[in-house]
Structures are given as C-alpha cells and as structure tokens.
N, C-alpha and C positions, 0 to 999 in steps of 0.2 A: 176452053178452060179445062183445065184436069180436074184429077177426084181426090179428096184431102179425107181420108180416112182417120180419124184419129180416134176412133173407140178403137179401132184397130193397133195402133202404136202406143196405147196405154196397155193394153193389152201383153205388146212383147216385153213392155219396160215393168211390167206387174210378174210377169214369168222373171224377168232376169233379178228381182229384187226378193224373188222368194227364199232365197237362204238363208238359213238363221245371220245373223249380224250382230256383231256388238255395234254397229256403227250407225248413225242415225239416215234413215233411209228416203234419199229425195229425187224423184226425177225430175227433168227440165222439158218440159214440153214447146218447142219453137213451134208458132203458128200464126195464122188469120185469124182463127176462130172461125172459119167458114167450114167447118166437117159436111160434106153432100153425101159421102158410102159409109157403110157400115153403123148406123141410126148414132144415137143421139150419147156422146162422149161422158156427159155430165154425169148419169147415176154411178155409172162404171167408177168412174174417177172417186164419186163422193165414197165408191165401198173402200178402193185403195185409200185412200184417207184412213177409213172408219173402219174398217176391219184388218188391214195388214201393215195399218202405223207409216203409211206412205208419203212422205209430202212433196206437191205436187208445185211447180216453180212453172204458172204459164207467162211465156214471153213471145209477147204479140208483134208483130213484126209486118208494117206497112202502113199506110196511113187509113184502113178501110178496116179495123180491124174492130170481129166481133165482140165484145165487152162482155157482154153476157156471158155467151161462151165459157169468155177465159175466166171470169167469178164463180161461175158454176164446177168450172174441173178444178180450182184454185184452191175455192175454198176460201179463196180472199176476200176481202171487200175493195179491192182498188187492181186494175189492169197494169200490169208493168208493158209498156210499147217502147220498139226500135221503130222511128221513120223508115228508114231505109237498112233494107238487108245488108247493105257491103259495112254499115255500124256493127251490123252483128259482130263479124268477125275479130272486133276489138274486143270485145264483149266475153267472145269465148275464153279471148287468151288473157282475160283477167282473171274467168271462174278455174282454168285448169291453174294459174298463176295459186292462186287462194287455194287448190287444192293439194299442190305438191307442199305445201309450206307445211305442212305436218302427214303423216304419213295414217296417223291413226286418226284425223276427222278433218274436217274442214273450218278451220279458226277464222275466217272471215264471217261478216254478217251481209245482207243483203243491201243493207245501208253503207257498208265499207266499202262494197264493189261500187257501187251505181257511184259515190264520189271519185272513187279509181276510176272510174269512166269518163267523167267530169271532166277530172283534170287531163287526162288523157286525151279527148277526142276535142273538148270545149263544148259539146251537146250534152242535155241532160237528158237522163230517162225519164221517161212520163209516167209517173203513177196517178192514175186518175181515181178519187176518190165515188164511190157510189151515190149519187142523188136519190 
C-alpha cells in the first residue's frame, strides 16, 4: 500500500487559496480518508474552515472509505462517496462544466451537480447522513 498524506495536500491547497478573493473559496479534496503520513488532516482542515473562510468539499472515493475522516475535514455532517474511481471522472467534468458557466463564481449548488450526475451516469451519489 502507499502513503496518502493529506494534511499534506490541505496544506498546498491552503497556500494556493491564500490570495485575497472576491470569490468564495473552496477546495475539493478526493480521498479514502485513510491519511497514514503526515498526522492527523482533521485540526488542519477545521483551521482552513475557521480562520481563512475555506470550504472544504471531501469526496470519498471507493467502497472502504473513512467517514470520520472525511466529517472531520468537511465540516459536514454526511460523507459524499464515489464507488468506483473511473465515476470520478464524470464527476470532474460536471464540477469544471458548472464552473466555466459564469466566470466570476460558480452558479451551481452541490445538489444540482449530484442530479447532473444522476442523470448522467444513472448512479447516485451517496450522502450518508451521521448516526
């Protein structure tokens, strides 16, 4: 197995988001939620939330995927999962779809994509609510 560093890549997407903005500031973090280097992703995340107005989109991806995890960098109360990675890729090219449609933010919502996916792929996304 490899090593899934992701305090690590919150980290360069926290650098690259430092610019002032008019524009509302979100990274998309794809994962397991298995992080093994670089310690524990979650605090990290919750400061990009809570001190630099970051919001943070985890997209869980495989059928073994940590929940916790992706709640804890999220900020969410419910996991968004792809079964299978090669879904990803439809996935992508609806969020860069939604993003070229206006130049100055991104007019879809997170509920407009996952139905463009729907109808799209005929797989739904999974948002699993918190117990």
């Amino acid at each position: 197995p490899g090593s899934t560093n992701t305090h690590g890549a919150l980290k360069v997407a926290r650098q690259m988001l430092q610019a002032p903005a008019s524009y509302k500031k979100v990274a998309i973090l794809i994962t397991d939620g298995h992080s093994n280097t670089g310690g524990s992703p979650i605090a990290f995340a919750k400061q990009m939330r809570l001190d630099d107005d970051i919001s943070i989109v985890a997209l869980g991806v495989t059928d073994s995927v940590n929940e916790h995890e992706l709640r804890g960098i999220s900020g969410m109360d419910f996991v968004t999962k792809i079964d299978y990675f090669d879904d990803f890729h439809e996935m992508a090219n609806l969020l860069l779809e939604a993003n070229y449609m206006d130049e100055s933010e991104l007019v879809t919502t997170f509920e407009s994509i996952c139905s463009a996916y729907r109808r799209r792929t005929g797989n739904a996304l999974l948002s699993a609510p918190v117990r």
